[in-house]
PDB file with one MODEL, atoms N, CA, C and O in Angstrom:
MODEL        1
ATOM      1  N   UNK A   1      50.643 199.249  79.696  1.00  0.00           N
ATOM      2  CA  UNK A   1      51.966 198.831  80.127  1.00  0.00           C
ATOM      3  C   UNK A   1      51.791 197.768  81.212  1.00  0.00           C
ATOM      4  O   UNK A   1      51.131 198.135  82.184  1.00  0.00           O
ATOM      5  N   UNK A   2      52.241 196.577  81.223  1.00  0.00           N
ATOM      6  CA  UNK A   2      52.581 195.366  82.023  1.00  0.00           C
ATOM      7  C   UNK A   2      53.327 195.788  83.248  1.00  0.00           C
ATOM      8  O   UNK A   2      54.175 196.672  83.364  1.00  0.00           O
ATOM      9  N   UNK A   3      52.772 194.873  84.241  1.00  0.00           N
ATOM     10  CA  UNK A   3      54.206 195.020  85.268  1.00  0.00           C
ATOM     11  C   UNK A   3      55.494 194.524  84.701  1.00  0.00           C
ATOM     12  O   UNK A   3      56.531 195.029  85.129  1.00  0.00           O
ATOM     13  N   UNK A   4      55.559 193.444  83.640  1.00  0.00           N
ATOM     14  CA  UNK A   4      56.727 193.185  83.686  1.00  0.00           C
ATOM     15  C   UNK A   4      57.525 194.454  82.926  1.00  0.00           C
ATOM     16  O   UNK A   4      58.734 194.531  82.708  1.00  0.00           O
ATOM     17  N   UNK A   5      56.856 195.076  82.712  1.00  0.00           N
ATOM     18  CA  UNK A   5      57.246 196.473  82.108  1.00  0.00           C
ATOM     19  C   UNK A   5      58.338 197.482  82.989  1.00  0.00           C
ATOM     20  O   UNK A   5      59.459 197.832  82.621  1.00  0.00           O
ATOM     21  N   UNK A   6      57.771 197.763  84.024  1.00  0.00           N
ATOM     22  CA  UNK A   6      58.301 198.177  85.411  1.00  0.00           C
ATOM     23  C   UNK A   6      59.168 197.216  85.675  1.00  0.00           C
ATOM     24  O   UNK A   6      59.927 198.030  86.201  1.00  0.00           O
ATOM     25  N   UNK A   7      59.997 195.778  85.836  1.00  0.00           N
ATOM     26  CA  UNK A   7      60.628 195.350  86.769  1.00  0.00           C
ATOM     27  C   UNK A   7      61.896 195.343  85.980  1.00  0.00           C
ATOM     28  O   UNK A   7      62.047 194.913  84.836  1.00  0.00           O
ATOM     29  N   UNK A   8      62.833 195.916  86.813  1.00  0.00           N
ATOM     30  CA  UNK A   8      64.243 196.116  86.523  1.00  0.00           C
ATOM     31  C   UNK A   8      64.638 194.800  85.485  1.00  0.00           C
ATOM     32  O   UNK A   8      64.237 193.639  85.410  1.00  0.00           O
ATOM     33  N   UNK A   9      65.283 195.325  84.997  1.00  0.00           N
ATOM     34  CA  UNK A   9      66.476 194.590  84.228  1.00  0.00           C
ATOM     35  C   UNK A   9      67.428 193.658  84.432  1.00  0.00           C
ATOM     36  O   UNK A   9      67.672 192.663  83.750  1.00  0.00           O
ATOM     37  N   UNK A  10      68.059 194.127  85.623  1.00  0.00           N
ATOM     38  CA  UNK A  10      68.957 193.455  86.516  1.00  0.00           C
ATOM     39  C   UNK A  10      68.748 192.130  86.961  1.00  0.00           C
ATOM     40  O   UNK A  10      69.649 191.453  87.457  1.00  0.00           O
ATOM     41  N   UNK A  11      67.423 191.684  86.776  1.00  0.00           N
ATOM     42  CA  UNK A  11      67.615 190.180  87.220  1.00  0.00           C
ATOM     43  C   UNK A  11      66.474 189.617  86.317  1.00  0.00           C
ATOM     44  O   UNK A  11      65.626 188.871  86.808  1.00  0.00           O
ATOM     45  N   UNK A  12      66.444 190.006  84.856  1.00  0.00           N
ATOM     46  CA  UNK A  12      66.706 189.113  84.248  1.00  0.00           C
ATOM     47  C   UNK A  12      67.490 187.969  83.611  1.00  0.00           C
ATOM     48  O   UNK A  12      68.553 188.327  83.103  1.00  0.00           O
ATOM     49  N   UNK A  13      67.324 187.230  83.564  1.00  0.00           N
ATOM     50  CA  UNK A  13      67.762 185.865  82.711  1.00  0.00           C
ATOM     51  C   UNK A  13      68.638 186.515  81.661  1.00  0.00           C
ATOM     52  O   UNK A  13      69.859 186.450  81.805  1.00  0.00           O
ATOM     53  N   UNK A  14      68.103 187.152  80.590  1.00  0.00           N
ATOM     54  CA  UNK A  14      69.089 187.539  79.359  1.00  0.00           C
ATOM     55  C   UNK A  14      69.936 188.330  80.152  1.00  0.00           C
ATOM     56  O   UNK A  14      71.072 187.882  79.993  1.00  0.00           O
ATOM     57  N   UNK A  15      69.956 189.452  81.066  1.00  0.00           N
ATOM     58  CA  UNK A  15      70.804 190.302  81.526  1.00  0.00           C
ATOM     59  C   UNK A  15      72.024 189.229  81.809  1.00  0.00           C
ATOM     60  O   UNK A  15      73.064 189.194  81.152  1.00  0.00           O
ATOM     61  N   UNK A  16      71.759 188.517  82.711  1.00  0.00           N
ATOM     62  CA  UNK A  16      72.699 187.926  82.866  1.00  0.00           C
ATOM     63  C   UNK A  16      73.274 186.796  82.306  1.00  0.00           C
ATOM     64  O   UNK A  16      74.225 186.223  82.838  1.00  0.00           O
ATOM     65  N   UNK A  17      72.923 186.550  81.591  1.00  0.00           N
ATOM     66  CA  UNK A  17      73.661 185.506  79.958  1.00  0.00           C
ATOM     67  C   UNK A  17      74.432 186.628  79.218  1.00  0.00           C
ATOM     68  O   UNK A  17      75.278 186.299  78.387  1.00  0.00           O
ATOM     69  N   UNK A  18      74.170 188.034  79.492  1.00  0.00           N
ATOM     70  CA  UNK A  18      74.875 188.375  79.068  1.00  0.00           C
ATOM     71  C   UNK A  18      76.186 189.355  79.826  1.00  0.00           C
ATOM     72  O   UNK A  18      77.057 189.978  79.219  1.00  0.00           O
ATOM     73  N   UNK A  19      76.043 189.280  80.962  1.00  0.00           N
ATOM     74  CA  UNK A  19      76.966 189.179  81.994  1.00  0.00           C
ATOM     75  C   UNK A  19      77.906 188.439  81.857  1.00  0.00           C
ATOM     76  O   UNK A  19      79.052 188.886  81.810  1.00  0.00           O
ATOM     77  N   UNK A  20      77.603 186.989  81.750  1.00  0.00           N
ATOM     78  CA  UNK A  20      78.220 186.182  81.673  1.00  0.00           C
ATOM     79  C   UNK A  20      79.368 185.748  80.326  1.00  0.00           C
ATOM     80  O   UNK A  20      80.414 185.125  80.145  1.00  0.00           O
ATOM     81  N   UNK A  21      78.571 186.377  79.746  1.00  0.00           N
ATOM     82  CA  UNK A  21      79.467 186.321  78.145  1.00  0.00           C
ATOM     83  C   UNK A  21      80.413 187.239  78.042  1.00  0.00           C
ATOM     84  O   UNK A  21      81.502 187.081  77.490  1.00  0.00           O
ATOM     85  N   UNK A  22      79.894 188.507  78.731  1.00  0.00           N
ATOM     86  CA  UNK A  22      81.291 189.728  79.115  1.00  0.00           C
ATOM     87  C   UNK A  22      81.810 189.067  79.656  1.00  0.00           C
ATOM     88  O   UNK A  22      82.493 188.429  78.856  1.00  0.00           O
ATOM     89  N   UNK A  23      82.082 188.519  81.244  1.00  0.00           N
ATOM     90  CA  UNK A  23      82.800 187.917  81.819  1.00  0.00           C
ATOM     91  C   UNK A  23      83.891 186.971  81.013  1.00  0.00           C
ATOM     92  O   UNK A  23      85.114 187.095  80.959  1.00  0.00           O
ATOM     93  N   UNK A  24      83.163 186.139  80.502  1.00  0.00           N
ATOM     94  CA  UNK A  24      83.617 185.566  79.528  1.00  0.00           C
ATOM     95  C   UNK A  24      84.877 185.746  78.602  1.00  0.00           C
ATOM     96  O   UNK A  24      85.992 185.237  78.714  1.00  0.00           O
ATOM     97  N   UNK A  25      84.192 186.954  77.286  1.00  0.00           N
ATOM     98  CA  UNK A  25      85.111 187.185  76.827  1.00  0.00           C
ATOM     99  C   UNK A  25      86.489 188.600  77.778  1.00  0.00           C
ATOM    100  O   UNK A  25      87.449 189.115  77.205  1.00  0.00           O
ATOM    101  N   UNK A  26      86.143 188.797  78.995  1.00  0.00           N
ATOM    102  CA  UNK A  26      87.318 189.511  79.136  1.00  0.00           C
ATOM    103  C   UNK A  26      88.295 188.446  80.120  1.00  0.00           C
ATOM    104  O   UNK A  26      89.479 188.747  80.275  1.00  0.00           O
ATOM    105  N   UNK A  27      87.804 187.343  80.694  1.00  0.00           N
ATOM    106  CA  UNK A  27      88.967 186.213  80.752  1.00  0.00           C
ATOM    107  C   UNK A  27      90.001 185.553  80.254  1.00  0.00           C
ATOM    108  O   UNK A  27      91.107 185.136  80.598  1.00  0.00           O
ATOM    109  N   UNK A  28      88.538 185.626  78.347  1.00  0.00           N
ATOM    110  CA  UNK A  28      89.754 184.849  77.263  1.00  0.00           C
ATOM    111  C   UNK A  28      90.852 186.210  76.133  1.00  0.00           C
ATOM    112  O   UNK A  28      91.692 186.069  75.244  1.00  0.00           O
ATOM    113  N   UNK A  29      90.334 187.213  76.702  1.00  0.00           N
ATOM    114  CA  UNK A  29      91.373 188.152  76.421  1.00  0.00           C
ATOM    115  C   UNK A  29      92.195 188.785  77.698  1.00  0.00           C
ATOM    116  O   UNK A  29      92.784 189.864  77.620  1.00  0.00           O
ATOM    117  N   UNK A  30      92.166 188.140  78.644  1.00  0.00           N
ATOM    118  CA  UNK A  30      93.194 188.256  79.657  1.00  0.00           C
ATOM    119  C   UNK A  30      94.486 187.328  79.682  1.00  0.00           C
ATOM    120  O   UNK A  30      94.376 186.106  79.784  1.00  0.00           O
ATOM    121  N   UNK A  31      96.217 188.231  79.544  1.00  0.00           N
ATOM    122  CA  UNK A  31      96.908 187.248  79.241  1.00  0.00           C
ATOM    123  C   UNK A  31      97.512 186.687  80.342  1.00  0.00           C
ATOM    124  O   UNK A  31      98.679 186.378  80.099  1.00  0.00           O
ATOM    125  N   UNK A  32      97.099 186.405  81.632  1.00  0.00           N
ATOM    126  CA  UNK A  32      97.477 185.522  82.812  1.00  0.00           C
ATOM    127  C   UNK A  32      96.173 184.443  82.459  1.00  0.00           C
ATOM    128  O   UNK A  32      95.999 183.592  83.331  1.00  0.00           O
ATOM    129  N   UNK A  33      95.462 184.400  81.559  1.00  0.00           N
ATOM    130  CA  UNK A  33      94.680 183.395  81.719  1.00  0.00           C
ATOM    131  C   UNK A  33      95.573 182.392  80.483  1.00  0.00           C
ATOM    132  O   UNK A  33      96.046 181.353  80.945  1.00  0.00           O
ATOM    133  N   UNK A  34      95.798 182.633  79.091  1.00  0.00           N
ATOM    134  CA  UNK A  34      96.778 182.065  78.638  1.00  0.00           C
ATOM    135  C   UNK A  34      97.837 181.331  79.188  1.00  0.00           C
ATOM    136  O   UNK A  34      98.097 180.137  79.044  1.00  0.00           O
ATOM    137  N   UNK A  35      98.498 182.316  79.929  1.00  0.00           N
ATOM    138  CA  UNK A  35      99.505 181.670  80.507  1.00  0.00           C
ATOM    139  C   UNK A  35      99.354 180.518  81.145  1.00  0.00           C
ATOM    140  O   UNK A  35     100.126 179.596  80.882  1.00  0.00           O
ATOM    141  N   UNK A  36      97.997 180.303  82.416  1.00  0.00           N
ATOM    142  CA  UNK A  36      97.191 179.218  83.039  1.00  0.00           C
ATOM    143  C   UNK A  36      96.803 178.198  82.236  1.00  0.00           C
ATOM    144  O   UNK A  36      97.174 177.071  82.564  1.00  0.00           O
ATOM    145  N   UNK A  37      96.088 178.338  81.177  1.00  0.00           N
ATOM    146  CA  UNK A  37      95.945 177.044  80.082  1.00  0.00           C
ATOM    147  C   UNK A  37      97.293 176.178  79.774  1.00  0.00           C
ATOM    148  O   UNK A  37      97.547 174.986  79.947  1.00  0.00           O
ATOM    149  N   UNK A  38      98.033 177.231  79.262  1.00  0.00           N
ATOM    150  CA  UNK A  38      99.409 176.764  78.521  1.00  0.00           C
ATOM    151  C   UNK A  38     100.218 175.682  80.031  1.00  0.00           C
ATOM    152  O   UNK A  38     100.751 174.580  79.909  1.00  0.00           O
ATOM    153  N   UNK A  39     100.052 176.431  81.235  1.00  0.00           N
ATOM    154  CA  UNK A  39     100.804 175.367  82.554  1.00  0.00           C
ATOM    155  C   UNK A  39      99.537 174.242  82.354  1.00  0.00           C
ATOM    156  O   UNK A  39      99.816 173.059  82.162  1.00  0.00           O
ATOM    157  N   UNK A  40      98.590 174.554  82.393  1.00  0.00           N
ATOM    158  CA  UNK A  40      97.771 173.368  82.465  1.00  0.00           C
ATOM    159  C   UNK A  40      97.728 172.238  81.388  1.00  0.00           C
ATOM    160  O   UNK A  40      97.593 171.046  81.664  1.00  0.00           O
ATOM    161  N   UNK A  41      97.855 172.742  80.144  1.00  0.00           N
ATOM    162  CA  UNK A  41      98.147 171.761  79.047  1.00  0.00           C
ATOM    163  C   UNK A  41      99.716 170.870  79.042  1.00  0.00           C
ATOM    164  O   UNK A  41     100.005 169.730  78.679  1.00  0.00           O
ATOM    165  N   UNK A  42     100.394 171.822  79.538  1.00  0.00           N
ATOM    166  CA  UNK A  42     102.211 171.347  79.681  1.00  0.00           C
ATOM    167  C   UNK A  42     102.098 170.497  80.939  1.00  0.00           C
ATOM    168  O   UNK A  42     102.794 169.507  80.713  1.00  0.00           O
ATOM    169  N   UNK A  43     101.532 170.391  82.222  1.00  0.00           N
ATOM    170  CA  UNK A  43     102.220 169.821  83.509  1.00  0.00           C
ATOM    171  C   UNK A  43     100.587 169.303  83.656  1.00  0.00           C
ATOM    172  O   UNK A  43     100.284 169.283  84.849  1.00  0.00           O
ATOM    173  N   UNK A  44      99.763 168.994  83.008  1.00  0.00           N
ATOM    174  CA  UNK A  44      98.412 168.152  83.410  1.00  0.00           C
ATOM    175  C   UNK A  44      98.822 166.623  83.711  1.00  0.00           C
ATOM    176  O   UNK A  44      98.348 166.021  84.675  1.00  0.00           O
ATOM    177  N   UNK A  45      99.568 166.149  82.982  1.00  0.00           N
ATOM    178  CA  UNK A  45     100.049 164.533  83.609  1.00  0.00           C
ATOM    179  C   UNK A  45     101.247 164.815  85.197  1.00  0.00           C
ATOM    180  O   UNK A  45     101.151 163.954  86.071  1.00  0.00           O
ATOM    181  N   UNK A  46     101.745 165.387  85.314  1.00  0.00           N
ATOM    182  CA  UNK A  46     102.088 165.919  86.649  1.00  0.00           C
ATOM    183  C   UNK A  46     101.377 166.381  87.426  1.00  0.00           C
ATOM    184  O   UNK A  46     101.573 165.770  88.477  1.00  0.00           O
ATOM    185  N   UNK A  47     100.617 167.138  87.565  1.00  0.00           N
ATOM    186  CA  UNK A  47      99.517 167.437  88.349  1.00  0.00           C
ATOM    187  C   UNK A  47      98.227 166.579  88.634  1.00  0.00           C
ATOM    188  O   UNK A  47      97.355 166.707  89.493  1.00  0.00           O
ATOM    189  N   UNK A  48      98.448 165.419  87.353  1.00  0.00           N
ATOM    190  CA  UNK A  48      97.292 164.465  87.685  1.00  0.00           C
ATOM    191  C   UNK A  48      95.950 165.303  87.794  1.00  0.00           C
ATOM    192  O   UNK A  48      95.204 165.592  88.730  1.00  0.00           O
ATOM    193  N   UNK A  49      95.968 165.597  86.281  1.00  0.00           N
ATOM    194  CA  UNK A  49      94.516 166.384  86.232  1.00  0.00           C
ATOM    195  C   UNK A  49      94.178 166.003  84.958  1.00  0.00           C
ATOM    196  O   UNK A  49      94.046 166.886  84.110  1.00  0.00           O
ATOM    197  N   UNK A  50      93.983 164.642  84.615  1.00  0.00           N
ATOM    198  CA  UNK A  50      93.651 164.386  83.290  1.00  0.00           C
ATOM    199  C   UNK A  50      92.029 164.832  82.730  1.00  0.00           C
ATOM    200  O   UNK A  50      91.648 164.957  81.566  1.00  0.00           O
ATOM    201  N   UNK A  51      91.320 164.999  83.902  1.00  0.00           N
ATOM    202  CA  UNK A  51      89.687 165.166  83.566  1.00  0.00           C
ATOM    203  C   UNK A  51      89.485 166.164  83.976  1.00  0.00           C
ATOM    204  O   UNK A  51      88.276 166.385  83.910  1.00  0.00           O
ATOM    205  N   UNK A  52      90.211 167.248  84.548  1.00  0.00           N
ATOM    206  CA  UNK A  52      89.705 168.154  84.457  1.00  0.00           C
ATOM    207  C   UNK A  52      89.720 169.171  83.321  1.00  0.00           C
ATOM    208  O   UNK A  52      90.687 169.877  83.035  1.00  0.00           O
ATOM    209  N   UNK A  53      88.463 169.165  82.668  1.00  0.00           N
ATOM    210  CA  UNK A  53      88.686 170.130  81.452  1.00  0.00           C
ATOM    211  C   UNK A  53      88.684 171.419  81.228  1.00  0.00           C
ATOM    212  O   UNK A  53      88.311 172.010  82.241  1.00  0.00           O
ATOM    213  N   UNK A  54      88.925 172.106  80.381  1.00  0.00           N
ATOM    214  CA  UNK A  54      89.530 173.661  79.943  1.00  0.00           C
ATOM    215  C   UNK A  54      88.298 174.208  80.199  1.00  0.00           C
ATOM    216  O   UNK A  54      88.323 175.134  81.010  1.00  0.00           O
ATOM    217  N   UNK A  55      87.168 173.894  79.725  1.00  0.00           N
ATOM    218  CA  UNK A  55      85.637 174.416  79.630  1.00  0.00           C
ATOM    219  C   UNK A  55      85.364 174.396  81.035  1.00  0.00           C
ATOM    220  O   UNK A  55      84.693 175.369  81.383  1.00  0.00           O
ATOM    221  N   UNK A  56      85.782 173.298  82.312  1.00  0.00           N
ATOM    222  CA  UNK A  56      85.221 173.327  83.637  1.00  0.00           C
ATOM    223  C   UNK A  56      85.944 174.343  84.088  1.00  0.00           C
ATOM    224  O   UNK A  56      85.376 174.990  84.968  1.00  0.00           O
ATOM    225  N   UNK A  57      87.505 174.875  83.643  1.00  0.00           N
ATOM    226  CA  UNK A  57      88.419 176.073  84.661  1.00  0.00           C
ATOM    227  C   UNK A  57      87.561 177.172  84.158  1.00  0.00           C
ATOM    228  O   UNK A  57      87.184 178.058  84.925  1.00  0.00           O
ATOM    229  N   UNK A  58      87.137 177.151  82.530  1.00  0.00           N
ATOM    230  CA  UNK A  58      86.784 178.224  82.849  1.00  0.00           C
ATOM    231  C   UNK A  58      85.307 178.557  83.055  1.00  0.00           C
ATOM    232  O   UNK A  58      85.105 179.728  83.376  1.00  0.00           O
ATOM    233  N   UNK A  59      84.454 177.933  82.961  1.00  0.00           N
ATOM    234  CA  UNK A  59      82.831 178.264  83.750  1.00  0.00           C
ATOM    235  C   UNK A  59      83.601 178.693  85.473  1.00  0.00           C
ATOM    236  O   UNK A  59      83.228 179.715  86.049  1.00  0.00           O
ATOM    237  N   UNK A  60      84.441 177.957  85.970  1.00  0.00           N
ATOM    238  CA  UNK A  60      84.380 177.882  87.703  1.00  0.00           C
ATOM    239  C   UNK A  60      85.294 179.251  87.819  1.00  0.00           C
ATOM    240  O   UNK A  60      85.161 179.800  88.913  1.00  0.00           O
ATOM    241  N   UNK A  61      86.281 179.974  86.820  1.00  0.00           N
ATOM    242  CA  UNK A  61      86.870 181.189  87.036  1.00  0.00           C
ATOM    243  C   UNK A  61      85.960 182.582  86.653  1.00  0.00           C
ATOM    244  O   UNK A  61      86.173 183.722  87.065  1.00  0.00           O
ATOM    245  N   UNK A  62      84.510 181.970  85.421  1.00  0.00           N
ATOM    246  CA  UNK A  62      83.690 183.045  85.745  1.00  0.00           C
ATOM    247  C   UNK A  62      82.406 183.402  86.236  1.00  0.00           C
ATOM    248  O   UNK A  62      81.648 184.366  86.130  1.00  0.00           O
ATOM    249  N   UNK A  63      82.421 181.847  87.048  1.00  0.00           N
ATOM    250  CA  UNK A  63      81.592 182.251  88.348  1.00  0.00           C
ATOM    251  C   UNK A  63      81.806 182.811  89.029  1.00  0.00           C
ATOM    252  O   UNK A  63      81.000 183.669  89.390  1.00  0.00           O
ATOM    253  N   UNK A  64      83.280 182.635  89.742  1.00  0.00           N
ATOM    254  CA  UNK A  64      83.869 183.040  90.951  1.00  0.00           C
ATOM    255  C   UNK A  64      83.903 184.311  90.668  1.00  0.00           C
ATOM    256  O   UNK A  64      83.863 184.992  91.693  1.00  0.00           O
ATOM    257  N   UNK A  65      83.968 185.003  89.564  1.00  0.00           N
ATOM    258  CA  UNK A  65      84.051 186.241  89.221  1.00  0.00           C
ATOM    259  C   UNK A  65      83.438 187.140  89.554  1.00  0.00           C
ATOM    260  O   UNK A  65      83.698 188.322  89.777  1.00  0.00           O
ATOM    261  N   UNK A  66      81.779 185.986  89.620  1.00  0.00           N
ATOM    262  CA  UNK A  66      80.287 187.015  89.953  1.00  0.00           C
ATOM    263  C   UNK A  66      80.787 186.818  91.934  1.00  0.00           C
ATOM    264  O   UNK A  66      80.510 187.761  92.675  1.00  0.00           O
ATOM    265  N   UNK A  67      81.148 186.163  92.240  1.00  0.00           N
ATOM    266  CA  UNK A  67      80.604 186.631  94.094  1.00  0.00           C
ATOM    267  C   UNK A  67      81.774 187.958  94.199  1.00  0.00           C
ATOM    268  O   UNK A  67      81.854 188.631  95.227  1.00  0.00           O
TER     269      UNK A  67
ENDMDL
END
């Protein structure tokens, strides 16, 4: 048996790709997050947010998730 045998789980790489994919999918089945796309797609030329994209809200809502 390896040490890497012994070292927790918890901070592996795959562990947390797959952290992240839970995270993930329980954002895009959360319906206040819908709702947030749908204002963001409707009032983005009012808000003057033409570059910010759907893929950047949501990597930065499930980061924030992990602190």
């Amino acid at each position: 048996m390896s040490t890497e045998d012994n070292l927790s789980t918890e901070f592996s790489p795959k562990t947390e790709s797959i952290d992240k994919e839970q995270r993930r999918l329980l954002l895009l089945n959360d319906s206040n997050y819908g709702i947030v796309l749908c204002f963001l797609e409707k009032f983005r030329s009012v808000l003057d947010l033409p570059n910010y994209s759907l893929q950047r809200l949501e990597d930065h809502l499930i980061n924030y998730e992990e602190r």
